[in-house]
Residue, then its C-alpha position, 0 to 999 in steps of 0.5 A: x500500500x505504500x505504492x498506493x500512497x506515494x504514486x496518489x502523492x505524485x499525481x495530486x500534488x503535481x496536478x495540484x501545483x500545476x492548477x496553482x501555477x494556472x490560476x496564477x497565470x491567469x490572474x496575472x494575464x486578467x489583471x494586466x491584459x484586460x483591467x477592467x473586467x479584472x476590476x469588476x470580476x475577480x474579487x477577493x472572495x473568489x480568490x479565497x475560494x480558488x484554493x480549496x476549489x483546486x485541491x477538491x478538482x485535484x483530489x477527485x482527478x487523482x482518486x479515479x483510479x483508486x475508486x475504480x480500483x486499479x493498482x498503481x506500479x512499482x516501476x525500475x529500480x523499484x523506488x518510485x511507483x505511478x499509474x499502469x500503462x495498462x490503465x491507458x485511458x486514465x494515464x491519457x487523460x492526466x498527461x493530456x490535462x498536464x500538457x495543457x496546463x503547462x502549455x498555458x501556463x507557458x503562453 
């Protein structure tokens, strides 16, 4: 089980980290780009709720594949563990949504 838990660990908070950084990106490109509508739309009560609203997103995401009950792997040497590729479709998917996470983040 404790493959279990650290590949969990891998796969949340480096999707978390990456929805931090585009929560980021996109405020910053909110408030310089289009200051206006930065002004009247984003406010402090949204961004208090951004953080907790990441994680949740990050949780259910990272726990798909444990309620669906499908093992994580010990991969070569045997001191990191990640999702099967067995398991394509989810291991897809989170490559996919990193992908574009980090290329939006990068534009």
């Amino acid at each position: 089980r404790v493959c279990t838990y650290f590949a969990f660990s891998m796969t949340f908070f480096s999707l978390a980290t990456m929805l931090m950084l585009f929560a980021m990106a996109l405020e910053r490109y909110l408030a310089i780009g289009h200051p206006y509508f930065y002004q009247r739309w984003i406010t402090h009560r949204g961004g208090l709720a951004v953080l907790p609203a990441i994680y949740t997103v990050s949780l259910l995401f990272c726990s798909l594949p444990l309620l669906d009950h499908q093992d994580y792997v010990q991969y070569c040497p045997g001191t990191w563990c990640f999702i099967g590729h067995e398991q394509s479709t989810y291991l897809r998917l989170y490559a996919t949504l990193l992908l574009l996470l980090i290329i939006a983040v990068l534009a």
